[in-house]
N, C-alpha and C positions, 0 to 999 in steps of 0.2 A: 707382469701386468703390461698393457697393451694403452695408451692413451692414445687418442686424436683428437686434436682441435681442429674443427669444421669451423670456416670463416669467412666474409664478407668479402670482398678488396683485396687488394696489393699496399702492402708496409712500402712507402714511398720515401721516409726520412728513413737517413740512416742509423741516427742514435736508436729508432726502436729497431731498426732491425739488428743491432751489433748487442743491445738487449736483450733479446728475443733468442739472437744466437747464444749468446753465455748462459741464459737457464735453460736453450737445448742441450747443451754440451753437458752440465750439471744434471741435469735430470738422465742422460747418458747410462749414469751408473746405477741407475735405481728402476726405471723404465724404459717401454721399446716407446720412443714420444714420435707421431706424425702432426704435422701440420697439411690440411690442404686449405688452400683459398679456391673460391668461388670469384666470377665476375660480377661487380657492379653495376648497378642499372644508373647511367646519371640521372639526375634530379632537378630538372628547372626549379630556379630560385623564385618562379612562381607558379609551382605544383599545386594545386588542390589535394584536399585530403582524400579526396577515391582514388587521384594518379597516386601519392606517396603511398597508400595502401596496395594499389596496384605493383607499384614497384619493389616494395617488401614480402609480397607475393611470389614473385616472381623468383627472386633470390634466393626464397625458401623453400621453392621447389627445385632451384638448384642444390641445395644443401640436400635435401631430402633426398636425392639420386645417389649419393654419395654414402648414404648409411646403412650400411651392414645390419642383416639380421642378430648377429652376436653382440652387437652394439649397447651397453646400457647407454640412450643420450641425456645427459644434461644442459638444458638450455640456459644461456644466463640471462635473465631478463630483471626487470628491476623489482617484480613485484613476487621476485621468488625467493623462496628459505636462505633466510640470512644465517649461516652459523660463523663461529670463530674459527684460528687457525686450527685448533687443535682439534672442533671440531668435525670441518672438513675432512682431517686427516684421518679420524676415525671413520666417517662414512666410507670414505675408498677404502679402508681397510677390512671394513665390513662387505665391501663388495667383490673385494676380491676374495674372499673366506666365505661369502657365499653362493661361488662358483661365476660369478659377474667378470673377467679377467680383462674385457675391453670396453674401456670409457669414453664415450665420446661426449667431448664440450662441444656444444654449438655458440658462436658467436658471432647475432647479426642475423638479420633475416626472420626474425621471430615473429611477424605476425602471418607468414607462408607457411612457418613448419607444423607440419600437422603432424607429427611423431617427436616427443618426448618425455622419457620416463619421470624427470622431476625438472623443479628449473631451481634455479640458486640466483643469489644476487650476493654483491658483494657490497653494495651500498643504495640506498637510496638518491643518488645522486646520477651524473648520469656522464659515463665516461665517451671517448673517440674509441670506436673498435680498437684501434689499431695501439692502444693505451692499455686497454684490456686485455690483449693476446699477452703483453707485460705482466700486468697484474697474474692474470691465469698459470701464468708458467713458474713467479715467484712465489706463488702459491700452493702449488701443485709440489714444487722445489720443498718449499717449507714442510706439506705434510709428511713428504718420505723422511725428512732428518725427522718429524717430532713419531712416526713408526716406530722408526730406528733408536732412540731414545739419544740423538746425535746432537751437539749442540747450535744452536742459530743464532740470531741475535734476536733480541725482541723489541 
């Protein structure tokens, strides 16, 4: 199976990106995992709400150039299907068995994308992108070992 994470910005600390690299490397054995980032639009700290929509506009037609017709996307946004680990792990595994083999997350840019198959969230709460590419990929990690019927921690 084929994953991409489509994304916003550039990982600027390093603890997430030395994060981000350990559940690339880990996911290594179980998927083919791309990451691409997209450029940021900055944001004056006294934007109006048509510029900041403007601007996530914007981003999400850069996202949107990026994705492949073979593509199932899932956007994550906050107001989408919450499920648990286990059963995340099931949906990818129902997509991949129903001939779905490349996944793309989208993260960021969600009020431009005009193409996606479902959106997911993983809380109602509301994380930094660059938090969530974490999240996504420990996640993502999790579902191949609960497949595999492998042990994790809980």
């Amino acid at each position: 199976m084929k994953i991409t994470v489509l994304c916003v910005g550039k990982i600027k600390e390093d603890f997430y990106r030395k994060a981000i690299e350990e559940y690339q490397k880990r996911l290594g054995r179980y998927c083919t995992l791309s990451v691409t980032e997209v450029s940021d639009e900055k944001t004056p700290d006294s934007a109006s709400v048509a510029m900041e929509r403007q601007i996530k506009e914007k981003e999400g037609a850069r996202l949107l150039k990026l994705m492949k017709e073979d593509m199932y996307v899932i956007a994550l946004a906050i107001d989408g299907r919450m499920p648990d680990s286990v059963g995340l792990s099931r949906s990818i595994e129902q997509l991949w068995l129903t001939g779905k083999p490349h996944i793309a997350f989208v993260i960021g840019g969600s009020l431009g994308l005009k193409r996606a198959d479902e959106t997911l969230s993983f809380s109602k709460m509301t994380f930094p992108h660059q938090l969530m590419r974490v999240i996504l990929l420990e996640q993502l990690y999790r579902s191949y070992r609960i497949m595999r019927n492998e042990p994790y921690h809980k």
